[in-house]
PAKEPA-607552 format. One line per 3 residues: number of its first residue (from 1); their letters; for each residue x, y, z of C-alpha. Coordinates in nm, 2 decimals. Layout:
<rs>
NUM	A	X/Y/Z; ...
</rs>
This chain:
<rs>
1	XXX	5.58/7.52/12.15; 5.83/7.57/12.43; 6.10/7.83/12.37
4	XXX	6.42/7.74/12.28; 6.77/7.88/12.21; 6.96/7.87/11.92
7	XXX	7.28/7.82/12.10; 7.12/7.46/12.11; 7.18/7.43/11.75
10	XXX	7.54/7.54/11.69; 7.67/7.58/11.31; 7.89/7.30/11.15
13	XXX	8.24/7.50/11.20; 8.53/7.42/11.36; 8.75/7.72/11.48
16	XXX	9.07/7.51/11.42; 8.96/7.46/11.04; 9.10/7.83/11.02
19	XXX	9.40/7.74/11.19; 9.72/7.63/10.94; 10.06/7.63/10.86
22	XXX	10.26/7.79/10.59; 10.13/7.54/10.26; 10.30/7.74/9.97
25	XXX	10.65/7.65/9.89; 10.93/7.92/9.98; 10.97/8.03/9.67
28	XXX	10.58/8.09/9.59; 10.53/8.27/9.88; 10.45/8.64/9.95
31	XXX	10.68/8.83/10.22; 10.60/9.12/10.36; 10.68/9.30/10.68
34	XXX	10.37/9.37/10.83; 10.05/9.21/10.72; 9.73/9.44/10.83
37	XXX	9.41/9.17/10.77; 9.10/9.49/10.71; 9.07/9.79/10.56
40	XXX	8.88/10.01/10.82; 9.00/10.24/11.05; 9.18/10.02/11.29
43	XXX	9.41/9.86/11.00; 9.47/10.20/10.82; 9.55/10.36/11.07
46	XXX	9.79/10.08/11.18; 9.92/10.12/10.84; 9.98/10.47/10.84
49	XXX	10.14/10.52/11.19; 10.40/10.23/11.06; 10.51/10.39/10.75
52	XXX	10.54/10.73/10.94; 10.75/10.54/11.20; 10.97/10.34/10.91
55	XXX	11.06/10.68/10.78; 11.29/10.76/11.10; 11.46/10.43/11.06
58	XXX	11.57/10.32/10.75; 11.75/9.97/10.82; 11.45/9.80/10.96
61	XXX	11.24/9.99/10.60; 11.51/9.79/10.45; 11.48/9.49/10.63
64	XXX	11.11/9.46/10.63; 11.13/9.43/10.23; 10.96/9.57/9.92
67	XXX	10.65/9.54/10.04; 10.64/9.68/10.42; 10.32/9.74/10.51
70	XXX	10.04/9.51/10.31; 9.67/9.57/10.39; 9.41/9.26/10.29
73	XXX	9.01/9.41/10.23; 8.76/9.15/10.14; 8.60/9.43/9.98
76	XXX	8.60/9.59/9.63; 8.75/9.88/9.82; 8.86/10.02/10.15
79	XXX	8.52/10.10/10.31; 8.29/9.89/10.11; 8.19/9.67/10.41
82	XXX	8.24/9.95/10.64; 7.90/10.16/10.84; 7.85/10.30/11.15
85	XXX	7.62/10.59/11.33; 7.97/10.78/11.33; 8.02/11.07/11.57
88	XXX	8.37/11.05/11.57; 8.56/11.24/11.87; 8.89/11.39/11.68
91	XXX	9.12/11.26/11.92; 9.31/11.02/11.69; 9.28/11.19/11.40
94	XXX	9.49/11.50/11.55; 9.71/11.24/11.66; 9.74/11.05/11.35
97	XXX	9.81/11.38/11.10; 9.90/11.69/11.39; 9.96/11.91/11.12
100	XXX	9.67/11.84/10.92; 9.37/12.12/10.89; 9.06/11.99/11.03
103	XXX	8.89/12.10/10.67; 9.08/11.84/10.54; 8.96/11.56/10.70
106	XXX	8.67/11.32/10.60; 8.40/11.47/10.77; 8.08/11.61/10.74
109	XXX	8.05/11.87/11.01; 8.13/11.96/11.39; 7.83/11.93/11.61
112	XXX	7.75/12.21/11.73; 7.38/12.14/11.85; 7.25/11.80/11.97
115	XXX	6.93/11.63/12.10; 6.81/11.35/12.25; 6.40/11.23/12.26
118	XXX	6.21/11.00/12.47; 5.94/10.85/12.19; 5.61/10.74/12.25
121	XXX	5.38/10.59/11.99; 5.27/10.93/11.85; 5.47/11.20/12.11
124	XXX	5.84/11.30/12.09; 5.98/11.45/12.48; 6.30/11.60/12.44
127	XXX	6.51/11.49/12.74; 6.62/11.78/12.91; 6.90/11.80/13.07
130	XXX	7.03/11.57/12.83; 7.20/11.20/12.93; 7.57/11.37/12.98
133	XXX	7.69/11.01/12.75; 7.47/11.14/12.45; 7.68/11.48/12.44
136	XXX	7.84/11.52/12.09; 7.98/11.92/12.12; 8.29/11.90/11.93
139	XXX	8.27/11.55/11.78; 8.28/11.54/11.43; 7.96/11.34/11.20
142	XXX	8.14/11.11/10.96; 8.12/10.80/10.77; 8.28/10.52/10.84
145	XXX	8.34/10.41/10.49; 8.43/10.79/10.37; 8.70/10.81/10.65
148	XXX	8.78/10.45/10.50; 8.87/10.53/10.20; 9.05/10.85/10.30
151	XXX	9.31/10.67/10.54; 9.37/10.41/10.22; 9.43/10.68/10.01
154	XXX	9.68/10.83/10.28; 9.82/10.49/10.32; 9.90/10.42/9.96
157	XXX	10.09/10.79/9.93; 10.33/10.65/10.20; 10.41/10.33/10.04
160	XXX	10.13/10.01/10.15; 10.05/9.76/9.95; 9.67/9.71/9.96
163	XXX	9.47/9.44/9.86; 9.13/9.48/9.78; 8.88/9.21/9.67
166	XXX	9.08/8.96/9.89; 9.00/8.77/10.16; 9.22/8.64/10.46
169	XXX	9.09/8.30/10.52; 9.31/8.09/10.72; 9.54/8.23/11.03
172	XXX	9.92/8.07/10.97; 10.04/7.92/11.28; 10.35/7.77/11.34
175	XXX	10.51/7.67/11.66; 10.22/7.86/11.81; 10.35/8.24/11.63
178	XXX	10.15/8.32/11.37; 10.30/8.41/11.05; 10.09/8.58/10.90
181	XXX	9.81/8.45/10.65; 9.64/8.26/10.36; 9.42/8.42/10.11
184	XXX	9.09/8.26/10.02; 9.03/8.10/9.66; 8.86/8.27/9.39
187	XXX	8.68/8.11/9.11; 8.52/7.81/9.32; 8.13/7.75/9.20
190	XXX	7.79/7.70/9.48; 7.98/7.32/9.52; 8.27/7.42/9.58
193	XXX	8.40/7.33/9.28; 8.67/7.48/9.06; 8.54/7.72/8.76
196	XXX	8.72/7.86/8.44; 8.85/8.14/8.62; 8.99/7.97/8.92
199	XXX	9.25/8.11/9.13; 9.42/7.92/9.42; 9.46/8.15/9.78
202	XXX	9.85/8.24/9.84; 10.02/8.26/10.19; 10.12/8.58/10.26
205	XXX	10.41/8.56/10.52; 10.48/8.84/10.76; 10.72/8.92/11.03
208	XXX	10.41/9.10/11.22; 9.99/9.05/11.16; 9.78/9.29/11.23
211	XXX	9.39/9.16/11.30; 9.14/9.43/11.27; 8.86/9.28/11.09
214	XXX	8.60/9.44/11.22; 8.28/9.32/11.49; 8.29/8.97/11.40
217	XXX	8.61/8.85/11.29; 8.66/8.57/11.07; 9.01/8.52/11.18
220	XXX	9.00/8.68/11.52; 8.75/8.47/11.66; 8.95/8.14/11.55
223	XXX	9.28/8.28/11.72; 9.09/8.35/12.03; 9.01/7.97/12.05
226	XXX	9.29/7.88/11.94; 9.55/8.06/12.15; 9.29/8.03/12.45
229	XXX	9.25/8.43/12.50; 8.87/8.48/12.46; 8.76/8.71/12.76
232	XXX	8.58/8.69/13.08; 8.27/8.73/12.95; 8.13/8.63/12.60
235	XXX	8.11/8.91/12.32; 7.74/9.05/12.32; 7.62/9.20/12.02
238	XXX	7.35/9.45/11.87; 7.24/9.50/11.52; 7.25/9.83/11.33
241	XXX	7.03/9.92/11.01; 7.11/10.25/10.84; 6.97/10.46/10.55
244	XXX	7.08/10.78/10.36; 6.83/11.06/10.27; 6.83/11.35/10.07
247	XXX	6.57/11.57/10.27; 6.42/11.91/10.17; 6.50/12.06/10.46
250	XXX	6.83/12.02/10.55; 6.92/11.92/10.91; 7.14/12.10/11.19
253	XXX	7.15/11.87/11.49; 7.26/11.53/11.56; 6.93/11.34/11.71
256	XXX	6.91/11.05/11.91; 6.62/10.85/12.02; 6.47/10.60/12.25
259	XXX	6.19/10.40/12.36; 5.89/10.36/12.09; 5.88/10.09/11.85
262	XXX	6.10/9.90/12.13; 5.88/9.72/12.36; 5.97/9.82/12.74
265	XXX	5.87/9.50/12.96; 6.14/9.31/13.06; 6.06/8.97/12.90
268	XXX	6.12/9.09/12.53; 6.47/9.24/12.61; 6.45/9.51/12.36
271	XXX	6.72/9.73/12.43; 6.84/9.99/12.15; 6.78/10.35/12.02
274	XXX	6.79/10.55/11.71; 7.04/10.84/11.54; 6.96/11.08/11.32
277	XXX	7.32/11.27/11.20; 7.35/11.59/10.93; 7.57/11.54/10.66
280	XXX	7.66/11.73/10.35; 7.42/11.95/10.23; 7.08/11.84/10.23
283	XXX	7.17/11.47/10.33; 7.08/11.31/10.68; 7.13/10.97/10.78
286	XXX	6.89/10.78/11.00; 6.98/10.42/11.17; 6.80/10.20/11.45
289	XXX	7.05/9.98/11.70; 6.90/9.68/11.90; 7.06/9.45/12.11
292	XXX	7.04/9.11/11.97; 6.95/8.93/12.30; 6.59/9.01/12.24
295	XXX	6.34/8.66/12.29; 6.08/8.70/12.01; 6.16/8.56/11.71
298	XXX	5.95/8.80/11.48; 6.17/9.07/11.62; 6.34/9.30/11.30
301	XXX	6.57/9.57/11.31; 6.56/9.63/10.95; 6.14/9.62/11.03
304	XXX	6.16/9.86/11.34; 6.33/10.10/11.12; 6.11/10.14/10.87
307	XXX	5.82/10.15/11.17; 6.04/10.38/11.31; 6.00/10.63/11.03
310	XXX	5.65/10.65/11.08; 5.64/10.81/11.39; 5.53/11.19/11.33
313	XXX	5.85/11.36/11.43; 6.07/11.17/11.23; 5.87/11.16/10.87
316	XXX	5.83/11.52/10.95; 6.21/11.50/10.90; 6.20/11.32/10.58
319	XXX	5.91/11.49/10.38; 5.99/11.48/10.03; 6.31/11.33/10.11
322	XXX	6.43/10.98/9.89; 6.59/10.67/10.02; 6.97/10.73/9.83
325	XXX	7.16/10.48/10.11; 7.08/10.19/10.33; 7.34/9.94/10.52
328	XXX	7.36/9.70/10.80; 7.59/9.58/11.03; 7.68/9.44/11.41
331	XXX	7.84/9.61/11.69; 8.03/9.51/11.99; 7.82/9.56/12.30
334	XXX	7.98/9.37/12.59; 8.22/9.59/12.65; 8.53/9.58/12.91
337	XXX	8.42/9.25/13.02; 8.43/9.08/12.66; 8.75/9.16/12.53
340	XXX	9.00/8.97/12.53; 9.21/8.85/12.81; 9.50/8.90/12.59
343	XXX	9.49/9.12/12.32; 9.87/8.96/12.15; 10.00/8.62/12.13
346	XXX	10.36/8.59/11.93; 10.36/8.76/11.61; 10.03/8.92/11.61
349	XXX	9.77/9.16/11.75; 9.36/9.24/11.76; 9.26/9.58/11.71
352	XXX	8.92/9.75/11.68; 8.55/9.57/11.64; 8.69/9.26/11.67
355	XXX	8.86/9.33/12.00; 8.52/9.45/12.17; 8.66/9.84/12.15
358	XXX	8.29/9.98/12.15; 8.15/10.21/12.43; 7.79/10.11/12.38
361	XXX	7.71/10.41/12.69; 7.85/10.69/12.49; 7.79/10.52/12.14
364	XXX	8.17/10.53/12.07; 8.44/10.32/11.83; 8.59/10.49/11.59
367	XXX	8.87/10.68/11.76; 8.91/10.38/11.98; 8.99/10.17/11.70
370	XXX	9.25/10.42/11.50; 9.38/10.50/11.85; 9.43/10.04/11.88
373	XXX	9.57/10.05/11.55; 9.84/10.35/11.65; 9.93/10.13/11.93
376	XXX	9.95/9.84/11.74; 10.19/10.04/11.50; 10.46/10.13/11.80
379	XXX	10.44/9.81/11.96; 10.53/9.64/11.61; 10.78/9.85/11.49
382	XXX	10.97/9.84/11.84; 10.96/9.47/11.89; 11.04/9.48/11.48
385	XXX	11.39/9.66/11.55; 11.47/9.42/11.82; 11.42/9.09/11.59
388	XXX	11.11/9.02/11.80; 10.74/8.89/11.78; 10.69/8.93/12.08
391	XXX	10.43/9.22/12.04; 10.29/9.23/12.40; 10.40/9.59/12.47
394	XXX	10.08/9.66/12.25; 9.87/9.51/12.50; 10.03/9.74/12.83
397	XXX	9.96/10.01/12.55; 9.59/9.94/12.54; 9.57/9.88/12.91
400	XXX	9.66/10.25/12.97; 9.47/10.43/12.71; 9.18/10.61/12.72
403	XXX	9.01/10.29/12.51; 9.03/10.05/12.86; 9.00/10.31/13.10
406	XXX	8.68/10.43/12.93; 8.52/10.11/12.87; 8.64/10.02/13.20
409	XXX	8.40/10.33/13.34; 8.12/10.17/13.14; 8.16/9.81/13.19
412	XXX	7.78/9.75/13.31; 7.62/9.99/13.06; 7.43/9.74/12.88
415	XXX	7.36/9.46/13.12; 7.06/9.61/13.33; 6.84/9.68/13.03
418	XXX	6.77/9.30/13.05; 6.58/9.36/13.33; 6.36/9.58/13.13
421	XXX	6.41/9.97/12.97; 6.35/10.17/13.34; 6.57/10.01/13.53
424	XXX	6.81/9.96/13.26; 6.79/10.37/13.22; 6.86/10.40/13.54
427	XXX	7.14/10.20/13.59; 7.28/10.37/13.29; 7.24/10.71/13.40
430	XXX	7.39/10.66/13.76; 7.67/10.50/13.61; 7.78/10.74/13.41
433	XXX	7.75/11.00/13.70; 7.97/10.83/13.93; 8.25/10.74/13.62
436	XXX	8.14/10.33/13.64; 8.12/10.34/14.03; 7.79/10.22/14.05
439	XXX	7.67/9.97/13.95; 8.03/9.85/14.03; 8.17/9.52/14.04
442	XXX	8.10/9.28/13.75; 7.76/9.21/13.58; 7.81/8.93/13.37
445	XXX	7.75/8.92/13.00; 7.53/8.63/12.81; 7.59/8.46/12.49
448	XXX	7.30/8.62/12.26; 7.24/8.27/12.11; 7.18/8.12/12.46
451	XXX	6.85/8.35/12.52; 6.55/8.16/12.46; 6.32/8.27/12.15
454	XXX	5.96/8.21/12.10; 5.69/8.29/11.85; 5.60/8.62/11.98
457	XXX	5.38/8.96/11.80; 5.62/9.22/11.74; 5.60/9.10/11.37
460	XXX	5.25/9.18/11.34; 5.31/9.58/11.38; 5.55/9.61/11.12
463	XXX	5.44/9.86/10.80; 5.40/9.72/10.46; 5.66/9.87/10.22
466	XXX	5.55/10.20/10.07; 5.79/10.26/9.84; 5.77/10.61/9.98
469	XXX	5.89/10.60/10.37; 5.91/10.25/10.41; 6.05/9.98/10.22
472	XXX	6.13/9.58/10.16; 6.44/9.40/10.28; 6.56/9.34/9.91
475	XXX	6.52/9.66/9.77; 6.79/9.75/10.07; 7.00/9.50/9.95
478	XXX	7.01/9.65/9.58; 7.10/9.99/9.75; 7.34/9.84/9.92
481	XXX	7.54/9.80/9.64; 7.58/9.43/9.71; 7.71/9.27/9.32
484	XXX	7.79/8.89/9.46; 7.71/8.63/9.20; 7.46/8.39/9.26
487	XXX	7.65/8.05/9.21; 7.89/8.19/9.47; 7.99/7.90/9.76
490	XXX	7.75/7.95/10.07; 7.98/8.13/10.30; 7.66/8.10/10.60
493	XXX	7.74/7.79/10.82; 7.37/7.74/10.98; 7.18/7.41/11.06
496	XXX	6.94/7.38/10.82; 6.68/7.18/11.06; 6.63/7.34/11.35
499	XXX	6.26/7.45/11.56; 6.04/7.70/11.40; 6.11/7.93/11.74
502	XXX	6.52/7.91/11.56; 6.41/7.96/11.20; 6.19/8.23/11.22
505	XXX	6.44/8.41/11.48; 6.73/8.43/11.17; 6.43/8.47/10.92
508	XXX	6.36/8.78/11.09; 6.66/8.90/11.22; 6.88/8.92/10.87
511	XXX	6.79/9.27/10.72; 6.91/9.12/10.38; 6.64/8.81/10.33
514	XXX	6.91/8.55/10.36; 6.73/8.28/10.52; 6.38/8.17/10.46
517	XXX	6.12/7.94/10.57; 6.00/7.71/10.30; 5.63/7.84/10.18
520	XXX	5.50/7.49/10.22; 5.66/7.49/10.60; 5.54/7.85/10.67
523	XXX	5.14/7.74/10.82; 5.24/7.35/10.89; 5.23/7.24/11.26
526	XXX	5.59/7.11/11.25; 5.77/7.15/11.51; 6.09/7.15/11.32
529	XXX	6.11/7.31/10.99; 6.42/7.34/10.69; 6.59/7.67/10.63
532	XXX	6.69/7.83/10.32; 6.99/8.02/10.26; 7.04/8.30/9.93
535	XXX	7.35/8.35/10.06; 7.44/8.61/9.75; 7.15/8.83/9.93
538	XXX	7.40/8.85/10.21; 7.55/9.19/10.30; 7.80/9.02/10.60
541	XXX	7.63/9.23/10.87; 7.75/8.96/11.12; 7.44/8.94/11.28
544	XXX	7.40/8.53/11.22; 7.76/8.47/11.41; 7.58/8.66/11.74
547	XXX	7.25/8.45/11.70; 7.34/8.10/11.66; 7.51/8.05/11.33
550	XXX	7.86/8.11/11.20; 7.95/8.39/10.90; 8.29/8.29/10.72
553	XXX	8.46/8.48/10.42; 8.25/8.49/10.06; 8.45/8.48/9.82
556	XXX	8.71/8.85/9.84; 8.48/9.15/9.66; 8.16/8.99/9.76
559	XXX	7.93/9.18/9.99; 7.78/9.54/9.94; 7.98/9.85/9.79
562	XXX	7.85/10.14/10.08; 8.03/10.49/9.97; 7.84/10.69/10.26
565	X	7.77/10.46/10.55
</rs>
């Protein structure tokens, strides 16, 4: 059978179904002042940086209204959805709490010693001198749903309002300046139909919205078709699968890794690495990233992984250890070229993930995303004084941070690895010498659903679960934490016949067993074969949106509960 993208076979959504006006009547609405849609650390630290600013000026506190500062998290709490490799450079958090000790802040540990490995199938080369953008000295190993739930805790002292367990699910638009948003329904049954318990979404009206939803936006993605601002370039994506051990021996240096299980010849476009971090005590965790432009439809992260763990160097690592932790989630790979052309319309701003603020090079987001959220903060606030939405200060702001002028340096980090893992190295490695001079000029990004998958073998080396090193998709799931109940709406928008080459891509590709090939389908000659969706399996990694599919909004405390991820 002839390859075939999945870009061919685009989801039944409509951006514009996200797109409303105010519905509630006045006097059933919510008002706040500013409305901050995610609870990671773009939005907190938006959060915090405006109550700090409020407390120098009273009349506009005043004028904003009892609730000033509301933050909406789809999850059960700040953090829940949150996961990331997480070498965090301290940069925003001394900016963020100057007079806070650094033996205060939600961290694990300073990195002190750091390494990075060339694999083969049974060797481990350290790489020496290292790649100068794997360098950690002085960044701090964190997680990403710890520092989470820190910055809401910090938040909430200083007076936001945050709503957990809630989704935003429409933008409010009117006369083209958003208003802020509507909250999705709770209560609705796998029809859609309305259960005991049903509770209608409110609108939540705000002078100023904040959008930092993280990599793949619900409501970010609709505003960028909407308000015509999606960037040069389309967003490029890769796919992160992470577990927590407890080890016998603990660990004392932050490990990357590349090559082996990835396949190096060009035509597969398997591009990635993996990290290996200290935490507390005698906890490490352990995560594989690969780009999800790859062609061979039998392709897994959550498979390489656990392949991954095989190799000799790295179960040395985790002898006598025991799985405690597993997560997954997409990250924003394309770079300077991806974001967006504009980064405010009136009334609202994009910060974070969902603004593309990821240097893929230097493996890099955090601080870039508190730093957005800061910026978002001081533009808001200013434009707030004046009786303004017109937030576009933020955007100047942006421009002339360190978060464009270092993904500007690395604007064609990723792209040469489609033309196989030595050249792409290469490329990489000269570019970060010269600071993004060469490869200058532009290399253009690709939509991941437009690559063209076939039935290919990387399937057929994957380990059978142990229980021991190795493990199934749903026993990650159960780690993950992930309560949603089973006769939940389907929140996946996917054609549900498509070619076997699209099937088995999303079959493979979801690290939670979402989607599935019907058993009588599985040896059949068809060319075109149904798809199954256990949508409750789902852990909202994103990865579907970036591979030919649409995720929307469950219903709000849906999705896994990660504490260390």
């Amino acid at each position: 059978m002839p390859p075939v993208a999945p870009s061919e076979y685009p989801p039944p959504f409509d951006s514009e179904s996200v797109i409303t006006a105010p519905t509630d009547p006045e006097d059933e609405r919510i008002e706040v002042g500013v409305a901050i849609v995610g609870g990671g650390p773009a939005g907190l630290a938006a959060a915090v940086k405006t109550l700090q600013l409020l407390e120098d000026k009273p009349e506009l506190m005043e004028k904003l209204g009892e609730v000033p500062v509301a933050v909406v998290e789809k999850g059960k709490v700040c953090g829940a959805h949150a996961m990331s490799g997480a070498n965090m450079r301290p940069s925003a958090m001394e900016e963020l709490f100057p007079d806070m000790p650094r033996d205060e802040w939600p961290v694990y540990r300073e990195v002190t010693k750091d390494a990075v490995y060339l694999l083969t199938e049974k060797l481990a080369l350290p790489l020496k001198p290292m790649p100068p953008n794997f360098k950690n000295h002085g960044n701090y190993v964190t997680s990403v749903s710890k520092l989470s739930r820190f910055l809401a805790e910090k938040a909430e002292e200083m007076g936001a309002y945050i709503l957990t367990e809630t989704t935003a699910d429409k933008l409010l638009v009117e006369d083209q300046i958003v208003k802020g948003i509507r909250s999705g329904d709770r209560g609705r049954g796998r029809q859609g139909q309305e259960l005991g318990n049903f509770e209608p979404g409110m609108d939540l009206i705000a002078k100023g919205t904040v959008l930092a939803e993280g990599v793949v936006g619900h409501l970010t993605y609709a505003a960028l078709d909407h308000f015509d601002i999606n960037g040069l370039d389309p967003q490029r994506f890769e796919l992160g699968v992470k577990e927590i051990w407890e080890v016998e021996e603990p660990l004392d240096t932050v490990i990357h890794t590349m090559g082996w299980p990835l396949r190096k010849a060009a035509k597969y476009k398997e591009f990635g690495g993996s990290f290996i971090y200290p935490m507390e005590d005698n906890k490490v965790c352990i995560g594989f990233v690969a780009g999800l432009d790859y062609t061979d439809a039998t392709f897994s992260v959550h498979d390489a992984l656990q392949q991954f763990k095989l190799h000799p160097f790295v179960k040395k690592i985790l002898k006598g250890g025991k799985r405690v932790g597993w997560g997954a989630k997409t990250i924003p790979q394309g770079g300077y070229w991806s974001m967006p052309k504009r980064l405010s319309v009136p009334g609202m701003v994009i910060a974070g993930d969902n603004a593309g603020m990821v240097n893929v090079a230097e493996l890099k987001g955090v601080h870039y995303a508190m730093h957005a959220g800061m910026y978002a903060a001081e533009a808001i606030v200013d434009a707030l004084e004046k009786d303004q939405v017109d937030f576009s200060a933020y955007d100047e702001k942006v421009h002339n941070s360190i978060i464009e002028k270092d993904l500007y340096k690395t604007r064609n980090a990723s792209q040469p690895f489609t033309r196989g893992f030595f050249f792409g190295g290469a490329m990489a490695s000269t570019m970060t010498l010269t600071q993004g001079h060469f490869p200058g000029g532009h290399w253009k990004n690709h939509d991941d659903a437009t690559y063209k998958m076939e039935i290919g073998k990387a399937g057929e080396k994957y380990p059978e679960p142990d229980g021991e090193y190795t493990f199934d998709k749903l026993s990650s799931v159960f780690l993950s934490g992930n309560a949603t109940r089973d006769d939940a709406p389907n929140h996946v928008r996917i054609q549900n016949e498509v070619p076997r080459e699209v099937a088995q891509t999303w079959v493979s590709m979801c690290p939670a067993q979402v989607y599935e090939i019907p058993e009588d389908q599985l040896e059949s000659d068809a060319p075109v074969v149904d798809v199954h969706v256990t949508a409750s399996n789902c852990v909202q990694c994103g990865a579907i949106t970036a591979k030919g599919g649409r995720l929307t909004l469950p219903e709000g405390g849906d999705g896994p509960l990660y504490t260390e991820t």
